[in-house]
C-alpha positions as CSV (number, residue, x, y, z in Angstrom):
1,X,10.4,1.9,-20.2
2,X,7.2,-0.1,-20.7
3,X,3.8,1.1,-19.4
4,X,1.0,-1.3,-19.2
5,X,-2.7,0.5,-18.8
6,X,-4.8,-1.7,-17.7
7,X,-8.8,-0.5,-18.5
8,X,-11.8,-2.4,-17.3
9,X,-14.7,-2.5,-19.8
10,X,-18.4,-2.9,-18.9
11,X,-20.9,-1.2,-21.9
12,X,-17.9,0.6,-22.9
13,X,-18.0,0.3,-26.9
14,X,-18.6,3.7,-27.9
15,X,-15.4,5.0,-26.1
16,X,-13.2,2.2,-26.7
17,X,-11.5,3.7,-30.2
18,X,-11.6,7.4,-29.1
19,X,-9.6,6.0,-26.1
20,X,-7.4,4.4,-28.2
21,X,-6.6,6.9,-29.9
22,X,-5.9,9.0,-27.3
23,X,-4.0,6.8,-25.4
24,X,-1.9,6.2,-28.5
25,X,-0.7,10.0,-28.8
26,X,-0.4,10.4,-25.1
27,X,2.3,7.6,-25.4
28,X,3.2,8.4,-28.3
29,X,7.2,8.6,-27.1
30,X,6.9,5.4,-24.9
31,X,7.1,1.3,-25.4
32,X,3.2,1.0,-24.0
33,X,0.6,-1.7,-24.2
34,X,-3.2,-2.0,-23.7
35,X,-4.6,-3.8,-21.9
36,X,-9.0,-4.2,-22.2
37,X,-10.7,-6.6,-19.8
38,X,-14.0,-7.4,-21.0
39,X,-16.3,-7.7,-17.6
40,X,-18.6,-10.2,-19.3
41,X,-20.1,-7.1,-21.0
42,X,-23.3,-7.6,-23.0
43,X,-23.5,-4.1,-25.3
44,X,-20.4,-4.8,-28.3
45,X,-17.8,-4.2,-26.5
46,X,-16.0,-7.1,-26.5
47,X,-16.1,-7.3,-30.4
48,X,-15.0,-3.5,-30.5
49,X,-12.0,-4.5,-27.9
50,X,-11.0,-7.7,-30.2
51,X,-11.7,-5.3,-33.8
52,X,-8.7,-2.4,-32.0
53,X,-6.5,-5.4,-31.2
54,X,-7.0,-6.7,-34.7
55,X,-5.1,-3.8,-35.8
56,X,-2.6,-2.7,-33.4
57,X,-0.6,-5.6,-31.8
58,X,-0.3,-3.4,-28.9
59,X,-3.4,-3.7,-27.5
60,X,-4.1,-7.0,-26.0
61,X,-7.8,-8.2,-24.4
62,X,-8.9,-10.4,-22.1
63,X,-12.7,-11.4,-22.0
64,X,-14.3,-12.8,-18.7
65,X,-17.1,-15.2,-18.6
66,X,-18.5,-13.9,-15.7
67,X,-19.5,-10.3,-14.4
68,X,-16.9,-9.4,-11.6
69,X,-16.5,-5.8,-11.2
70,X,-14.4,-2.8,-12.1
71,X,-12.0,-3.7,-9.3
72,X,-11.4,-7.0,-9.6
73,X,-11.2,-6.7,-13.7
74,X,-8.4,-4.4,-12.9
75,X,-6.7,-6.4,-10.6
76,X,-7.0,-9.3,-13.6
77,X,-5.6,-6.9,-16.3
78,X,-2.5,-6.6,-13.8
79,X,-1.6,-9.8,-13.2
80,X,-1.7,-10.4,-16.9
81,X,0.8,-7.6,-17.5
82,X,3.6,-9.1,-16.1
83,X,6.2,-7.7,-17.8
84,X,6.0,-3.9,-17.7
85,X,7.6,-1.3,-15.2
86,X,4.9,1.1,-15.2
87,X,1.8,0.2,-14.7
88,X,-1.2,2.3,-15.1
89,X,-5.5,2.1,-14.1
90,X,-7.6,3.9,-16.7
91,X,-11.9,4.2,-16.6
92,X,-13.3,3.5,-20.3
93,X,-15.8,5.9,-19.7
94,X,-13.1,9.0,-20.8
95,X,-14.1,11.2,-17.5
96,X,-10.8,10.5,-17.0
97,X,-8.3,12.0,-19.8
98,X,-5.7,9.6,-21.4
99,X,-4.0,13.2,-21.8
100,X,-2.9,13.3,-18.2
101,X,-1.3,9.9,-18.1
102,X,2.1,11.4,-18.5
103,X,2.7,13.3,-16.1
104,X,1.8,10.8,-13.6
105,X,4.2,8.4,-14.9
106,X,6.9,11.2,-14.7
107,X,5.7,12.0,-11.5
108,X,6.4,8.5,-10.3
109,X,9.6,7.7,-12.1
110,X,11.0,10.7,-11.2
111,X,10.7,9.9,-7.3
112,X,11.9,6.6,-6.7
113,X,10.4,6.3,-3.2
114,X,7.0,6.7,-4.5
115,X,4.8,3.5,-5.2
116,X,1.9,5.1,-7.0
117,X,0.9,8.8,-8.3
118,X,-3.0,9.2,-7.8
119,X,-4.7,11.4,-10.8
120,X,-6.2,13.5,-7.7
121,X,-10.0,14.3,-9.1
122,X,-10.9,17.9,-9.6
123,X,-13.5,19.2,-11.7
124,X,-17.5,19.2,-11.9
125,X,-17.1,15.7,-13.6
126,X,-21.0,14.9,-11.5
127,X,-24.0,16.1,-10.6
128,X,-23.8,17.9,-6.8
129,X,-25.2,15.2,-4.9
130,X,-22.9,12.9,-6.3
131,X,-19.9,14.9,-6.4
132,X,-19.8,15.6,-2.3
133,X,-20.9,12.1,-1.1
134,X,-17.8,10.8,-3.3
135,X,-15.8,13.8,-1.9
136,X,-17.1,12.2,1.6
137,X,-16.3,9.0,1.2
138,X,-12.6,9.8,-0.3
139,X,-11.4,11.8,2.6
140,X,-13.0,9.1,5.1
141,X,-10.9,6.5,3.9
142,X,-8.1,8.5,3.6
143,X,-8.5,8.9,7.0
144,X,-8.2,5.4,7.8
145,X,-5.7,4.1,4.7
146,X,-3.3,7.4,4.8
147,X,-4.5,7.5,1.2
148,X,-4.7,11.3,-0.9
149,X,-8.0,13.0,0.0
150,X,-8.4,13.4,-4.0
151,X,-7.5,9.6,-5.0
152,X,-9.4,7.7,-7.9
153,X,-9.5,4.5,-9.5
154,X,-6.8,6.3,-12.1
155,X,-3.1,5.9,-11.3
156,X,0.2,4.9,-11.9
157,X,2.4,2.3,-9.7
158,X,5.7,0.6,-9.5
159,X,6.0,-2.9,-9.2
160,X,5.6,-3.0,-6.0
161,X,2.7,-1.6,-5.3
162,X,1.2,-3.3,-8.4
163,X,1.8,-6.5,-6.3
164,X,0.3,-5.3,-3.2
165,X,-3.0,-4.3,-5.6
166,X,-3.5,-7.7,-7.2
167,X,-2.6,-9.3,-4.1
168,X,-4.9,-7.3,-1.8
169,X,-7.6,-7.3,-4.3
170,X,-7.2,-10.9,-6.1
171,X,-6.2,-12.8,-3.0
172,X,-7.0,-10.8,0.3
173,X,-10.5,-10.2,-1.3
174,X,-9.8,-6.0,-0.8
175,X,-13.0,-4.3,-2.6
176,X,-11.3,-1.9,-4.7
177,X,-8.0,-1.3,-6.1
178,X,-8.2,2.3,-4.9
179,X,-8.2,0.6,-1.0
180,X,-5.5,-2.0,-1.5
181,X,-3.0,0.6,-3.0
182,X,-3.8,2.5,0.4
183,X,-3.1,-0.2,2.8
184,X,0.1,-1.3,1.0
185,X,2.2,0.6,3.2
186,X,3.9,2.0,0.4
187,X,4.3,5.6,0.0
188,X,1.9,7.0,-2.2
189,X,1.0,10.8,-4.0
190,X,-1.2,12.1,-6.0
191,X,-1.4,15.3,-9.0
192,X,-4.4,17.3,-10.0
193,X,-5.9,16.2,-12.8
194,X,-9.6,17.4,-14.2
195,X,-12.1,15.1,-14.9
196,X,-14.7,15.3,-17.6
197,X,-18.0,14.7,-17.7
198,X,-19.4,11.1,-19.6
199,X,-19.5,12.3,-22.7
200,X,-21.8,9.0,-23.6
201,X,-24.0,6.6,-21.3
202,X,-24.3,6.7,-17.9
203,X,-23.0,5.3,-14.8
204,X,-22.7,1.8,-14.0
205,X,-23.0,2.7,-10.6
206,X,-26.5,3.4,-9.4
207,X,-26.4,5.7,-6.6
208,X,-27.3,2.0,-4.1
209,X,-24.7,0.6,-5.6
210,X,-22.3,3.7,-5.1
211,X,-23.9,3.4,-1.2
212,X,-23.1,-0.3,-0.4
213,X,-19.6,0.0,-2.3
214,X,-18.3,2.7,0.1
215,X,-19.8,1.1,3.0
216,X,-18.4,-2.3,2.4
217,X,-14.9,-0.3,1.2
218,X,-15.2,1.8,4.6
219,X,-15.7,-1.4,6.8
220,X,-13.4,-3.8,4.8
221,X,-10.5,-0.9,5.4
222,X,-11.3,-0.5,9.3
223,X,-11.0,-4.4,10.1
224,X,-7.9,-4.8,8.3
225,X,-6.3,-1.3,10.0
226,X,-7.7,-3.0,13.6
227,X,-5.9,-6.1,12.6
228,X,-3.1,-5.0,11.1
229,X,-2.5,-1.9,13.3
230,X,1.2,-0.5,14.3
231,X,1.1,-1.4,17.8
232,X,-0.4,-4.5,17.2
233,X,1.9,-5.4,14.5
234,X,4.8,-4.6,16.4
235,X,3.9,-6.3,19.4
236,X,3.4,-9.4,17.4
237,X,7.1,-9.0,15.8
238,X,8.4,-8.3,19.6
239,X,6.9,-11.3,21.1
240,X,8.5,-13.6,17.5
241,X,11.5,-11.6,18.3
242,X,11.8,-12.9,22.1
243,X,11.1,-16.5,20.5
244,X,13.6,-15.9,18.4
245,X,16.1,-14.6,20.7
246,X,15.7,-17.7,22.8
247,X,16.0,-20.3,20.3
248,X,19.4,-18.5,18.8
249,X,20.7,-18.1,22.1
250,X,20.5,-21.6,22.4
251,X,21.8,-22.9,19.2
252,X,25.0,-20.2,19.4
253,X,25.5,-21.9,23.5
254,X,26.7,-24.9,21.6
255,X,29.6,-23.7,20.0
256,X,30.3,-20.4,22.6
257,X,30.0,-18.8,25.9
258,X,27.3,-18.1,27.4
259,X,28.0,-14.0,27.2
260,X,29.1,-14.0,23.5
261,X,25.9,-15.8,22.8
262,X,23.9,-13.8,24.6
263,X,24.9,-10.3,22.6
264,X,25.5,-12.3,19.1
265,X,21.8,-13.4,19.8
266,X,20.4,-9.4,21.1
267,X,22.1,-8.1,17.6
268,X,20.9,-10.3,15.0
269,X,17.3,-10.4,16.6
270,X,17.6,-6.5,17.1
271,X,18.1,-5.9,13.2
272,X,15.8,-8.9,12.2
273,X,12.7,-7.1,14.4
274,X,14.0,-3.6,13.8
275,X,13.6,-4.7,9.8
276,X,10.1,-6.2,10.3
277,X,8.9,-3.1,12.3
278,X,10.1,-0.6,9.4
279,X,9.0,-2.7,6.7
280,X,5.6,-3.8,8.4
281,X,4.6,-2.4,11.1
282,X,5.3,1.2,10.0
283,X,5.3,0.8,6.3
284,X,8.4,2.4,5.5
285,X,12.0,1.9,3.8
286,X,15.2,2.8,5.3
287,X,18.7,1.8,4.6
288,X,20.2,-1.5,5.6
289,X,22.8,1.2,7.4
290,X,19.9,3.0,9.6
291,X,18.0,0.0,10.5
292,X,22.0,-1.3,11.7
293,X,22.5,1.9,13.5
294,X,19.2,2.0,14.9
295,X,19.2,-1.2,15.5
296,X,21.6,-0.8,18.4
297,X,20.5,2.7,19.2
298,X,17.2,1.1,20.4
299,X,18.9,-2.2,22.2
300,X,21.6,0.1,23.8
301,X,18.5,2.3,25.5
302,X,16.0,-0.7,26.3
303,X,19.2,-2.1,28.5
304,X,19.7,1.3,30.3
305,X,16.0,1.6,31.0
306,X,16.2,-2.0,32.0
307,X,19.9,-1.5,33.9
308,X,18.0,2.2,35.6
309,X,15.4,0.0,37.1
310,X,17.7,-2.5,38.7
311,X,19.9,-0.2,40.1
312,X,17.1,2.0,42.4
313,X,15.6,-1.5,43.3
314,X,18.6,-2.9,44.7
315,X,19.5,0.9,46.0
316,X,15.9,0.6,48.1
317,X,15.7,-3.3,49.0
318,X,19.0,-4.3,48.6
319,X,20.2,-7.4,46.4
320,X,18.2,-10.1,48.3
321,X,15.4,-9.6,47.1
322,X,14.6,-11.8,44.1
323,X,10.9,-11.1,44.1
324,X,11.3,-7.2,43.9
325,X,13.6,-8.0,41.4
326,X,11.5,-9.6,38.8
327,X,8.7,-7.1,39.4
328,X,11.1,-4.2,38.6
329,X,12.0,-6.6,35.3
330,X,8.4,-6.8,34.2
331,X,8.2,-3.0,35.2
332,X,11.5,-2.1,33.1
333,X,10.0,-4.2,29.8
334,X,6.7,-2.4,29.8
335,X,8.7,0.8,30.2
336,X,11.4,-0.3,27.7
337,X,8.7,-1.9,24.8
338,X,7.4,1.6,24.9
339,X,10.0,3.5,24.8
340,X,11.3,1.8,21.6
341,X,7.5,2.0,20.0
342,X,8.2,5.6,20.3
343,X,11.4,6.0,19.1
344,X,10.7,3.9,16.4
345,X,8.0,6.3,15.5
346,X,9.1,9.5,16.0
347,X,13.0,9.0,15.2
348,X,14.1,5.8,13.5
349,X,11.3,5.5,11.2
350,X,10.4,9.5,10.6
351,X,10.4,10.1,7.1
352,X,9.1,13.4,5.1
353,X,5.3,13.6,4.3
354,X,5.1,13.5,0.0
355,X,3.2,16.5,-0.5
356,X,0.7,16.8,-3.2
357,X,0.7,19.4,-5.3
């Protein structure tokens, strides 16, 4: 198995060998590469980075022209490492220790549903002041994201959610790599690990910068969540799916009846939406199988809420009246769209929080 750690540098050079080092005995029983992107760094570092490649083919470096940040580096260094199965973030600063890099990789590998293992940050790793604004800010936007309360910029991923990062960072312009791993959708965990303080330099990160970084983090996360919320999202697939529905219904009247058409078209739409809900509108994988079963499950009770409706109209009016009808048609939908919103969300889709230990 290959594990790519991927370490932005910015006035870095004084850590880069120790880390090295370390990194080299952490792995010392894995295939693992290193991967140093330079963030147009003005103190050495990039003539350190190019001295550690010169004598150890696995560490490979890529030098920017241009100043673009920790989160964006990152998101660079992944897209370069293409060919891994484990990839891993790393700080050059060694408050985080290389040390611990095992056992979130185990961690990971060893649950296959899991996307990413967060190094959860414990410790007195900063002074007070700057230890419970961070605190703050973390279990805010784990509020909104569904991220761990303790996540950092250190962790492991699959390849999956190492897409959604450089995606979500690289293309969808997400500030950190810390937020786009939390709006993947994937399912994500964290371990305690205990961070150390700088043992050289100081912080990049002046405490404004720190300031305007978790505000524009905070925001960026809340307008993506109100776009992209469940019920939004699955209103958007229902009203594609009714499109849908229409247009197959159509195409399948050419060469069948109209009631064979009718239920051919229901199913395959059913599945199709039932997919797109798990996948995107609740974030979550289930077995071709379930989403089948469900599938029907759900269609099977929309039509008796929708059947329920029509029968104590016509019990009250009597047949006649076509008006009524439609009312009690609109009536059953609303009824019917909510009751599969629910029982997409507290039965088809339940899965088992991760806990973190």
């Amino acid at each position: 198995m290959r594990v790519a750690v991927v370490v932005p540098v910015y006035r870095n050079a004084a850590t880069l060998e120790p880390l090295a080092a370390r990194l080299g005995l952490a792995l010392a029983d894995r295939d693992w590469v290193l991967r140093l992107v330079i963030d147009a760094c003005p103190d050495g570092s990039a003539a350190m980075a190019h001295r550690l490649a010169a004598t150890d083919a696995r560490i490979q470096v890529t030098e920017l022209a241009d100043n673009v940040g920790q989160h964006r580096a990152i998101a660079l260094g992944l897209h370069e490492e293409a060919l891994a199965e484990v990839w891993v973030c790393l700080d050059a600063d060694l408050q985080d220790p290389p040390e611990a890099l095992p056992s979130l990789v185990a961690r990971l590998t060893g649950e296959p549903w899991t996307a990413g293992v967060f190094a959860g940050r414990r410790g007195d790793y900063e002074s007070r002041g700057r230890h419970l604004t961070g605190d703050l800010h973390r279990r805010l936007l784990a509020s909104i994201t569904g991220l761990p309360a303790d996540a950092g910029a250190f962790l492991a991923m699959d390849r999956r959610l190492r897409d959604a990062v450089v995606a979500g960072v690289r293309d969808d312009g997400a500030p950190s790599v810390v937020l786009a791993a939390g709006l993947s959708g994937l399912p994500l965990a964290s371990v305690p690990v205990e961070r150390h303080v700088r043992p050289v330099g100081v912080s990049a990160w002046t405490s404004g910068a720190r300031l305007r970084q978790s505000l524009r983090t905070l925001g960026w996360a809340a307008r993506h969540r109100l776009r992209t919320s469940t019920l939004a999202t699955f209103l958007l697939i229902g009203g594609l799916g009714t499109l849908a529905y229409l247009l197959a219904y159509e195409l399948l009247r050419i060469a069948m009846p109209a009631q064979p058409a009718n239920v051919t078209s229901r199913i395959v739409i059913a599945v199709a939406t039932t997919w797109l809900n798990a996948r995107h509108a609740f974030g979550v994988r289930i077995s071709v199988a379930r989403v089948i079963y469900g599938s029907l499950v759900l269609m099977l009770a929309v039509m008796a809420v929708a059947s329920a409706f029509l029968a104590v109209e016509q019990s009250l009016r009597g047949p006649s009246d076509q008006l009524a009808e439609l009312v009690t048609l609109c009536a059953a939908t609303v009824v019917g769209t909510v009751l599969r919103f629910e029982l997409m969300r507290r039965w088809l889709f339940r899965i088992p929080a991760l806990s973190t230990p």
